[in-house]
mmCIF file of the N, C-alpha and C atoms, coordinates in Angstrom:
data_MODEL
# 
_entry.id   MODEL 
# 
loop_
_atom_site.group_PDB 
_atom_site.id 
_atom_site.type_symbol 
_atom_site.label_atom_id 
_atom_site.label_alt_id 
_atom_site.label_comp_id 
_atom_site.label_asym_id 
_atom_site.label_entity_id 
_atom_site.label_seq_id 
_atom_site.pdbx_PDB_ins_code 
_atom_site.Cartn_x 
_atom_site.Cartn_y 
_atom_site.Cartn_z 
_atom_site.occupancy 
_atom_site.B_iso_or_equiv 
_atom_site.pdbx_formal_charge 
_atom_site.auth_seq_id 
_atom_site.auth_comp_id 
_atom_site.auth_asym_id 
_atom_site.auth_atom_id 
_atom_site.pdbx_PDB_model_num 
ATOM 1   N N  . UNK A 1 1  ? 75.075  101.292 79.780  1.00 0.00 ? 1  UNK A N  1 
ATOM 2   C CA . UNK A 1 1  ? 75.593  101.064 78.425  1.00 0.00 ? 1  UNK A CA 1 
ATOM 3   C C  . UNK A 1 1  ? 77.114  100.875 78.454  1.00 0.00 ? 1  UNK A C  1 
ATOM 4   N N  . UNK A 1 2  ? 77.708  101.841 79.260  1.00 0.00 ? 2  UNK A N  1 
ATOM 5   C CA . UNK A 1 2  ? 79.430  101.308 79.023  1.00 0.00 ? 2  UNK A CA 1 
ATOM 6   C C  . UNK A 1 2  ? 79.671  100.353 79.779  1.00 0.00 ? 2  UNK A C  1 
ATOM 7   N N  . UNK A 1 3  ? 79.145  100.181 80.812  1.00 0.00 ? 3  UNK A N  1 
ATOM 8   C CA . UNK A 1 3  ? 79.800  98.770  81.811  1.00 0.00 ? 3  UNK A CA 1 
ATOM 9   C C  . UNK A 1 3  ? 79.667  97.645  80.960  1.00 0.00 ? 3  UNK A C  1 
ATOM 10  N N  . UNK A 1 4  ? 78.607  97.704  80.246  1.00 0.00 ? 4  UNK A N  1 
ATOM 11  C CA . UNK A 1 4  ? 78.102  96.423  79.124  1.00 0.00 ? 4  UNK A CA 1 
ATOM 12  C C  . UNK A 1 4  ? 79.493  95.895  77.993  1.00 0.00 ? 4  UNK A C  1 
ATOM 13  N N  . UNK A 1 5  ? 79.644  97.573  77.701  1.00 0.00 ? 5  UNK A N  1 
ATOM 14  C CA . UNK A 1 5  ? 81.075  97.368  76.789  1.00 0.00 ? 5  UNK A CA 1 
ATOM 15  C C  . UNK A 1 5  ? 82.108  96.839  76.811  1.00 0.00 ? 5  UNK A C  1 
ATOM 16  N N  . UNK A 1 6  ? 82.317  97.470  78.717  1.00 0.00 ? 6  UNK A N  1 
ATOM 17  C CA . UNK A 1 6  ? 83.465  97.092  79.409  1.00 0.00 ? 6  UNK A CA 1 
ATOM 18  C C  . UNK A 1 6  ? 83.466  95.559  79.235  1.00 0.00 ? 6  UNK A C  1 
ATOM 19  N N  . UNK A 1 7  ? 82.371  94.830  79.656  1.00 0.00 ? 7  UNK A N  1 
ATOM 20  C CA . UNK A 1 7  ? 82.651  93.748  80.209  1.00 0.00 ? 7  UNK A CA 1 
ATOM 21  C C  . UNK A 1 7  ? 82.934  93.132  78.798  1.00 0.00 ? 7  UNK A C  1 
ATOM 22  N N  . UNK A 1 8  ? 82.081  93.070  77.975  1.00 0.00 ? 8  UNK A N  1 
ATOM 23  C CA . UNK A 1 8  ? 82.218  92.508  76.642  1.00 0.00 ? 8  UNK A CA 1 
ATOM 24  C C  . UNK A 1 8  ? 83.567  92.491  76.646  1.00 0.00 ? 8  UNK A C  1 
ATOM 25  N N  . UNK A 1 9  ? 84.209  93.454  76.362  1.00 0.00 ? 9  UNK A N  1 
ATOM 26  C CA . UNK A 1 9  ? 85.776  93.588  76.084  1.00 0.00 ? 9  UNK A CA 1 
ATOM 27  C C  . UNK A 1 9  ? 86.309  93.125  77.169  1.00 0.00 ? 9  UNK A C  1 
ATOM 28  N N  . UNK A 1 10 ? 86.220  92.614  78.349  1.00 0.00 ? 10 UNK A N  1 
ATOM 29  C CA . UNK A 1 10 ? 87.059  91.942  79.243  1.00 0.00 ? 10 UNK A CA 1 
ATOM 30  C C  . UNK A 1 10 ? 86.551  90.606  78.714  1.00 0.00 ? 10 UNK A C  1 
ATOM 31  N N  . UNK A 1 11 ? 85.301  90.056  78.545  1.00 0.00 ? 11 UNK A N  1 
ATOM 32  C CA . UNK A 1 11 ? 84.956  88.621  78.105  1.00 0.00 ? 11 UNK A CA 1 
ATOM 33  C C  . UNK A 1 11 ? 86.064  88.418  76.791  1.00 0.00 ? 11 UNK A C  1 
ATOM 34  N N  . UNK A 1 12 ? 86.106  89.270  75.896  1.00 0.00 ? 12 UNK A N  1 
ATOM 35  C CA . UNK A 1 12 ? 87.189  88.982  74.478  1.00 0.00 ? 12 UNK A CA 1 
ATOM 36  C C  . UNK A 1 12 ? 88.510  88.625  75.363  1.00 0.00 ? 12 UNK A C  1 
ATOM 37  N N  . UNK A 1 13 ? 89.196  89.538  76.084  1.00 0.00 ? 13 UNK A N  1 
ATOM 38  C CA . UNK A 1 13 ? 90.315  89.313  76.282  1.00 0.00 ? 13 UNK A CA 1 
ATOM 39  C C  . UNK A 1 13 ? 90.472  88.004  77.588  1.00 0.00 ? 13 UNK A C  1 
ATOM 40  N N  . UNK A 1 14 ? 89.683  87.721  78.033  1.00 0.00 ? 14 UNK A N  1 
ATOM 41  C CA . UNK A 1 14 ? 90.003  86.455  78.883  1.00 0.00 ? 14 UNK A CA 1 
ATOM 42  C C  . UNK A 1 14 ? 90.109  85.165  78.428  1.00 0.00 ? 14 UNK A C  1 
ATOM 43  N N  . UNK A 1 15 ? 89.214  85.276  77.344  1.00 0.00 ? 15 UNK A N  1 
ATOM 44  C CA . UNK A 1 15 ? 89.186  84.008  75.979  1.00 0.00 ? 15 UNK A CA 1 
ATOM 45  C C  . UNK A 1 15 ? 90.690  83.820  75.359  1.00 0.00 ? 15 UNK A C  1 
ATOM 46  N N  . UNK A 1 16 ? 91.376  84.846  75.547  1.00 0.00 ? 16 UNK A N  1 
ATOM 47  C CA . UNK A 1 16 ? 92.695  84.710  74.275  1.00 0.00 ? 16 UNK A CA 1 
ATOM 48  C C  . UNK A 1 16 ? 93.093  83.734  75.030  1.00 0.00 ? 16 UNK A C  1 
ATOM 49  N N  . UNK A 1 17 ? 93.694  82.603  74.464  1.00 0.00 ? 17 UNK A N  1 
ATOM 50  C CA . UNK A 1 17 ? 94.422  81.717  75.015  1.00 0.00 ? 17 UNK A CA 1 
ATOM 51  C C  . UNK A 1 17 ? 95.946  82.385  75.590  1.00 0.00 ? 17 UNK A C  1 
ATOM 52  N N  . UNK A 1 18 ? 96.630  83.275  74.634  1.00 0.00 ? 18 UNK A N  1 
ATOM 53  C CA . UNK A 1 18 ? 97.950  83.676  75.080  1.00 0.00 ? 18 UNK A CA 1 
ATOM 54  C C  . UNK A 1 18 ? 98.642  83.882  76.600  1.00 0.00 ? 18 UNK A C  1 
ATOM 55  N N  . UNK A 1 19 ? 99.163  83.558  76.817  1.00 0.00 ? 19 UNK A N  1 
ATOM 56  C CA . UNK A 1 19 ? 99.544  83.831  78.414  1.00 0.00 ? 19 UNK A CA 1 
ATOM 57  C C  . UNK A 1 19 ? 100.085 85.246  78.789  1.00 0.00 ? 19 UNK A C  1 
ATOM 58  N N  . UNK A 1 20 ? 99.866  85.695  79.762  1.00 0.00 ? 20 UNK A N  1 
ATOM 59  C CA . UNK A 1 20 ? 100.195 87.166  80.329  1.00 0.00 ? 20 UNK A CA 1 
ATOM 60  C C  . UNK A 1 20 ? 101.745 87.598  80.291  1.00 0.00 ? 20 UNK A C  1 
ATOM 61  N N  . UNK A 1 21 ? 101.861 88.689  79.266  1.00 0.00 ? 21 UNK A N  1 
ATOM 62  C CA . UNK A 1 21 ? 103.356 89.182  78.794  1.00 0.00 ? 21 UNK A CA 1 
ATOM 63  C C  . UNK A 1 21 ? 104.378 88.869  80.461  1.00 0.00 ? 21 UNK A C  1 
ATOM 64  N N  . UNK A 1 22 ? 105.624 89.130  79.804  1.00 0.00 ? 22 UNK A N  1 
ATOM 65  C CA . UNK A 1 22 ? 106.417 88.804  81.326  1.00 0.00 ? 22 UNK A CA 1 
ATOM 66  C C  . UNK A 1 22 ? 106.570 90.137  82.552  1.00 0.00 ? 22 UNK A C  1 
ATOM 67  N N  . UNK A 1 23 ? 106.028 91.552  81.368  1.00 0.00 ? 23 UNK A N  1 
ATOM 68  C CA . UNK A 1 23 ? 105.732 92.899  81.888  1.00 0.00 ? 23 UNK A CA 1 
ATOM 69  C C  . UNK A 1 23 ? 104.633 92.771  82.895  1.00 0.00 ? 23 UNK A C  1 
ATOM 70  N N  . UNK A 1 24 ? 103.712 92.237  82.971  1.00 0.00 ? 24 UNK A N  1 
ATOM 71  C CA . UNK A 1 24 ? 102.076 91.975  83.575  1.00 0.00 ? 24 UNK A CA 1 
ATOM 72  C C  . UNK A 1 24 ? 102.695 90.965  84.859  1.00 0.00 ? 24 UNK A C  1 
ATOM 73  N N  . UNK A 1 25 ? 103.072 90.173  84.236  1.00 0.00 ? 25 UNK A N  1 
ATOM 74  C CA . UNK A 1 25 ? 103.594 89.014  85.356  1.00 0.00 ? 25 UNK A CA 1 
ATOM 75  C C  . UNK A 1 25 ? 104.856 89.626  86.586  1.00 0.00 ? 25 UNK A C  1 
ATOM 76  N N  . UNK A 1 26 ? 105.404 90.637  85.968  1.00 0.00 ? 26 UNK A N  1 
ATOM 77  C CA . UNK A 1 26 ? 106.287 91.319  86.461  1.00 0.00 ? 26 UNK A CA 1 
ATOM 78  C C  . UNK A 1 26 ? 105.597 92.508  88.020  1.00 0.00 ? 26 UNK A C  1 
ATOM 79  N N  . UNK A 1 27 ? 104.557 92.987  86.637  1.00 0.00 ? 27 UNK A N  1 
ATOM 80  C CA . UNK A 1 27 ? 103.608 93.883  87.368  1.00 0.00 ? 27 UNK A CA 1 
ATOM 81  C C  . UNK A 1 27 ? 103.236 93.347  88.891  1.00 0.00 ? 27 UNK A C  1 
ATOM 82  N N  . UNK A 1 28 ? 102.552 92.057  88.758  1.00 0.00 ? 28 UNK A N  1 
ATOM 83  C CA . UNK A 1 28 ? 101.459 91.438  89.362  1.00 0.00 ? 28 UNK A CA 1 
ATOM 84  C C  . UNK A 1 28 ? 102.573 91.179  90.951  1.00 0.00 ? 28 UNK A C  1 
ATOM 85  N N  . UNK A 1 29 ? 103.703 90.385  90.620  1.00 0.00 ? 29 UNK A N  1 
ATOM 86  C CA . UNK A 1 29 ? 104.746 90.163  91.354  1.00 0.00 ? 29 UNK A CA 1 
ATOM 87  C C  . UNK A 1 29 ? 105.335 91.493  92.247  1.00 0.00 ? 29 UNK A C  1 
ATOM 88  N N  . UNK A 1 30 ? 105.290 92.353  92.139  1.00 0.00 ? 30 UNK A N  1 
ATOM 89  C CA . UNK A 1 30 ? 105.603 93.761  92.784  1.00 0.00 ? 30 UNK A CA 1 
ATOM 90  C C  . UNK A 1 30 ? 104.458 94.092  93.361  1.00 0.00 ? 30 UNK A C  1 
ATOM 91  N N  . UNK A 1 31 ? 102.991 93.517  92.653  1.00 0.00 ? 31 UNK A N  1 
ATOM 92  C CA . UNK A 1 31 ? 102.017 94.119  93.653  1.00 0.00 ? 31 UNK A CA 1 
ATOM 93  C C  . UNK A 1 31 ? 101.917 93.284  94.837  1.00 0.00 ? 31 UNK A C  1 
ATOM 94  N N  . UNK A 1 32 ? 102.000 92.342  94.523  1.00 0.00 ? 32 UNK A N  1 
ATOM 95  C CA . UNK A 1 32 ? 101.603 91.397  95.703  1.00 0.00 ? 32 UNK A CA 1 
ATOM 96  C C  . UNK A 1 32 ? 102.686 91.124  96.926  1.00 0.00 ? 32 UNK A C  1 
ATOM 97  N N  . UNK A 1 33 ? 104.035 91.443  96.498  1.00 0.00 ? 33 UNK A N  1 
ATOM 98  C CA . UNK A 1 33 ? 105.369 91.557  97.198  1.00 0.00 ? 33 UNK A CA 1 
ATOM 99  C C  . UNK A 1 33 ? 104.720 93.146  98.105  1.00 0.00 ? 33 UNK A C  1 
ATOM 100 N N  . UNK A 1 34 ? 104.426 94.135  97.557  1.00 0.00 ? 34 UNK A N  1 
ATOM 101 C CA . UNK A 1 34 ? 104.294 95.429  98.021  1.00 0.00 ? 34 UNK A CA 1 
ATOM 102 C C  . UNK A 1 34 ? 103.291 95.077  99.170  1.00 0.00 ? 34 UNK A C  1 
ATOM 103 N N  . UNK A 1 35 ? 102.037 94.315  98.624  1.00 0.00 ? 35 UNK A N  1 
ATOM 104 C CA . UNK A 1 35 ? 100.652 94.295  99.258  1.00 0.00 ? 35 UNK A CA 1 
ATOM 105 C C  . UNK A 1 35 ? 101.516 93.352  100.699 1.00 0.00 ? 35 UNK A C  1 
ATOM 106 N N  . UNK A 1 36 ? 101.933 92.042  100.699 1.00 0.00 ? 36 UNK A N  1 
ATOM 107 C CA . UNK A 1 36 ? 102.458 91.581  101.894 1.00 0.00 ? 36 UNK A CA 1 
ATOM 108 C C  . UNK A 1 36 ? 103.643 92.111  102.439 1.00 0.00 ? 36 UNK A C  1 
ATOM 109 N N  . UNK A 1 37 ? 104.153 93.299  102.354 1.00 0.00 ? 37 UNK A N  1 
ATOM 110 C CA . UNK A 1 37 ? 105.656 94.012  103.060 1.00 0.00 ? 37 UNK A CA 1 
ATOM 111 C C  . UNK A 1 37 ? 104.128 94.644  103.787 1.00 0.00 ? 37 UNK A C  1 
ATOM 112 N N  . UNK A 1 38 ? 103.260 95.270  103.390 1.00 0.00 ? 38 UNK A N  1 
ATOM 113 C CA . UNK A 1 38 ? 102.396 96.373  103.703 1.00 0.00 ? 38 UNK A CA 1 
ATOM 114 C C  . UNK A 1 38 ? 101.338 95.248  105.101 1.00 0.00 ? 38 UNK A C  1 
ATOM 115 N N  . UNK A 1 39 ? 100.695 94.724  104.578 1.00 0.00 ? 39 UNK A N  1 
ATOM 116 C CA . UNK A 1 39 ? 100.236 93.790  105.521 1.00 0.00 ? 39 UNK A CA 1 
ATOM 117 C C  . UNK A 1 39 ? 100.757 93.460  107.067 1.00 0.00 ? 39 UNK A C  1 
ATOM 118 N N  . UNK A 1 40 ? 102.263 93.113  106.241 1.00 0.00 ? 40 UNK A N  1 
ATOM 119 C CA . UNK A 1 40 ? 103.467 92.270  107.439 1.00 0.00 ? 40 UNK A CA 1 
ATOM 120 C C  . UNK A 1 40 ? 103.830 93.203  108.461 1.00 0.00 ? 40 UNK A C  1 
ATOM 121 N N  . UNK A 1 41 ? 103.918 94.761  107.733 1.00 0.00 ? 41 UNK A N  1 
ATOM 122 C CA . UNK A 1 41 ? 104.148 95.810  108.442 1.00 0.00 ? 41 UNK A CA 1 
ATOM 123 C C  . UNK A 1 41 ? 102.920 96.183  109.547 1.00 0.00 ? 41 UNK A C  1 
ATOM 124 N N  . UNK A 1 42 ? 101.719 96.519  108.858 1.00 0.00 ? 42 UNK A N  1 
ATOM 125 C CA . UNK A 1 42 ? 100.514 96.817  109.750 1.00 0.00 ? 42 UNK A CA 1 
ATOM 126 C C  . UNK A 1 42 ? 100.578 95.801  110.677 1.00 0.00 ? 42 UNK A C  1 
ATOM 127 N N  . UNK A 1 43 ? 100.590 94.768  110.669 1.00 0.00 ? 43 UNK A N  1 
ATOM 128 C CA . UNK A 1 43 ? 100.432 93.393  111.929 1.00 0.00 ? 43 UNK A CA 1 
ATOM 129 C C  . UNK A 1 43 ? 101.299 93.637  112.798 1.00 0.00 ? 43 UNK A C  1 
ATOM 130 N N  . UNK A 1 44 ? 102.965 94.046  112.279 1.00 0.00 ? 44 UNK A N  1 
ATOM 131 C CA . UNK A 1 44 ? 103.762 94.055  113.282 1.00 0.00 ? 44 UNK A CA 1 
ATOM 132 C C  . UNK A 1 44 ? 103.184 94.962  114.496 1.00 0.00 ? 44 UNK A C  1 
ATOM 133 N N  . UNK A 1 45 ? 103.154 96.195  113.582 1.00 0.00 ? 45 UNK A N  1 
ATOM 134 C CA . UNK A 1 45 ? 102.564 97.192  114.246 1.00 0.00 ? 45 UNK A CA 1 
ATOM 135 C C  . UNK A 1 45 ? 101.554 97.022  114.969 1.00 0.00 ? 45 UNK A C  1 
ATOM 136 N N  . UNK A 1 46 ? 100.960 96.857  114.736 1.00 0.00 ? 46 UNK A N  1 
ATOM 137 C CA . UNK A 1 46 ? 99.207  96.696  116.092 1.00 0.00 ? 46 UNK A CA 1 
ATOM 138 C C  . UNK A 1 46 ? 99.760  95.278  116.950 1.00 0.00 ? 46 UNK A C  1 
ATOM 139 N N  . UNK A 1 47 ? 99.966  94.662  116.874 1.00 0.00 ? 47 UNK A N  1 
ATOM 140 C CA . UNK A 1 47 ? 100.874 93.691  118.099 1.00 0.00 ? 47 UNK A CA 1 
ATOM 141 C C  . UNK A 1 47 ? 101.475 94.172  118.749 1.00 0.00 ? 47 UNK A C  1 
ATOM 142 N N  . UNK A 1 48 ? 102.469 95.011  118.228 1.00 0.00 ? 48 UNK A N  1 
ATOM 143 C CA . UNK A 1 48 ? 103.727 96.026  119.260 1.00 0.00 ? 48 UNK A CA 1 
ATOM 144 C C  . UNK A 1 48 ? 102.916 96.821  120.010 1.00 0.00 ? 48 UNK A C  1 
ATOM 145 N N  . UNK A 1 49 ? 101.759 97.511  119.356 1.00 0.00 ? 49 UNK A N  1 
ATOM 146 C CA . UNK A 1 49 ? 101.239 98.472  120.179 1.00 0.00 ? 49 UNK A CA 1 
ATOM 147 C C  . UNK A 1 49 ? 99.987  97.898  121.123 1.00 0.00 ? 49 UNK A C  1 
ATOM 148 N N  . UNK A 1 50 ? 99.651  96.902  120.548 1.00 0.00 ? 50 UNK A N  1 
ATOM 149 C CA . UNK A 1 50 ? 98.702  95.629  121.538 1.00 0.00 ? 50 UNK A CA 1 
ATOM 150 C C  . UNK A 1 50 ? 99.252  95.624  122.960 1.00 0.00 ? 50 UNK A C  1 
ATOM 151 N N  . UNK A 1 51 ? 100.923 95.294  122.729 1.00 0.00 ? 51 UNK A N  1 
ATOM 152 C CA . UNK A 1 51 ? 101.533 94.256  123.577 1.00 0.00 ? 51 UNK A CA 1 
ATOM 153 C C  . UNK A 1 51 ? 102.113 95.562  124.883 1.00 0.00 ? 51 UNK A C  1 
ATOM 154 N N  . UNK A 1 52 ? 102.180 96.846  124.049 1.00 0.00 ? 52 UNK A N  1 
ATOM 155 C CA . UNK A 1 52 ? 103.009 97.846  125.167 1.00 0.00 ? 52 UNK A CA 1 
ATOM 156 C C  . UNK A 1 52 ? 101.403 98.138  125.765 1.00 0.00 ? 52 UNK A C  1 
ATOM 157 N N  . UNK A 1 53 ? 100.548 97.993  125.567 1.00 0.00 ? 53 UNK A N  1 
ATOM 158 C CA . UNK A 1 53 ? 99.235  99.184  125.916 1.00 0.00 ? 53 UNK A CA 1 
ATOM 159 C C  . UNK A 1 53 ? 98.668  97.679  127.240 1.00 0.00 ? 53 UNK A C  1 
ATOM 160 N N  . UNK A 1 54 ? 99.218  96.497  126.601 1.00 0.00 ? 54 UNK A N  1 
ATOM 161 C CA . UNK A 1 54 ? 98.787  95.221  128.157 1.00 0.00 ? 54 UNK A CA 1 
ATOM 162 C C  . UNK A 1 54 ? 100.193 95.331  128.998 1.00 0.00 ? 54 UNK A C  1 
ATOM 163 N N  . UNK A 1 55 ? 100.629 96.049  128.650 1.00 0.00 ? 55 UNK A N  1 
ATOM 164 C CA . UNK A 1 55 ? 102.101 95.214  130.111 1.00 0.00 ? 55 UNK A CA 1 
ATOM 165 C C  . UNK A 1 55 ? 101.901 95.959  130.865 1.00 0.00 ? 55 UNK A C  1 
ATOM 166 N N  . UNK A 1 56 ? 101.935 95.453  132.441 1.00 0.00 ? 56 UNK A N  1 
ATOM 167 C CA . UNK A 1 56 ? 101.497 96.226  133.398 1.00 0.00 ? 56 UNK A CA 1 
ATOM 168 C C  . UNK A 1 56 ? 102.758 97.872  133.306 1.00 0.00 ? 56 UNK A C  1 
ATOM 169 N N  . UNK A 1 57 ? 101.918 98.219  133.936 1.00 0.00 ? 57 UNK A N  1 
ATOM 170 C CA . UNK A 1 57 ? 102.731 99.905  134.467 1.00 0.00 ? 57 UNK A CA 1 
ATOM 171 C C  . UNK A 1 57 ? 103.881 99.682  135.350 1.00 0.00 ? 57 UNK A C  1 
ATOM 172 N N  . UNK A 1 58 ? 103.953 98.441  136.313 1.00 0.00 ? 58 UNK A N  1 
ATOM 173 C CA . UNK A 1 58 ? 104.972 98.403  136.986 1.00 0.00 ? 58 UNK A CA 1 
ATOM 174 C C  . UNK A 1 58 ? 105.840 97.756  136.318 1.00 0.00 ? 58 UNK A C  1 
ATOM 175 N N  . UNK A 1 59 ? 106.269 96.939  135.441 1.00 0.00 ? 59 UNK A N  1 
ATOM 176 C CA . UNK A 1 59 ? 107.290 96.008  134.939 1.00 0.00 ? 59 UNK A CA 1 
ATOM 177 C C  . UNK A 1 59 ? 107.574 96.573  133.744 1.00 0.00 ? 59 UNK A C  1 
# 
């Protein structure tokens, strides 16, 4: 019964034509800046530790 509600009320608000306040757009921009610093970071990381765990022991 509430998911039903939920969605209803997400179907109303996707219909509004209005475009997303500059607060939301603001929002969205910090998440996705956060989400790829976070990403960029983990990759560095498991490469660095890829790359020390293959180099031989002697060099």
């Amino acid at each position: 019964m509430m998911r039903q509600g939920k969605s209803r009320r997400h179907g109303i608000v996707n219909r509004r034509p209005a475009a997303p306040s500059k607060a939301v757009h603001l929002g969205m921009q910090i998440t996705f800046a956060v989400a790829a610093t976070l990403i960029t970071a983990a990759l560095a990381i498991a490469v660095g530790t890829y790359r020390r765990r293959r180099a031989p022991a002697g060099h």
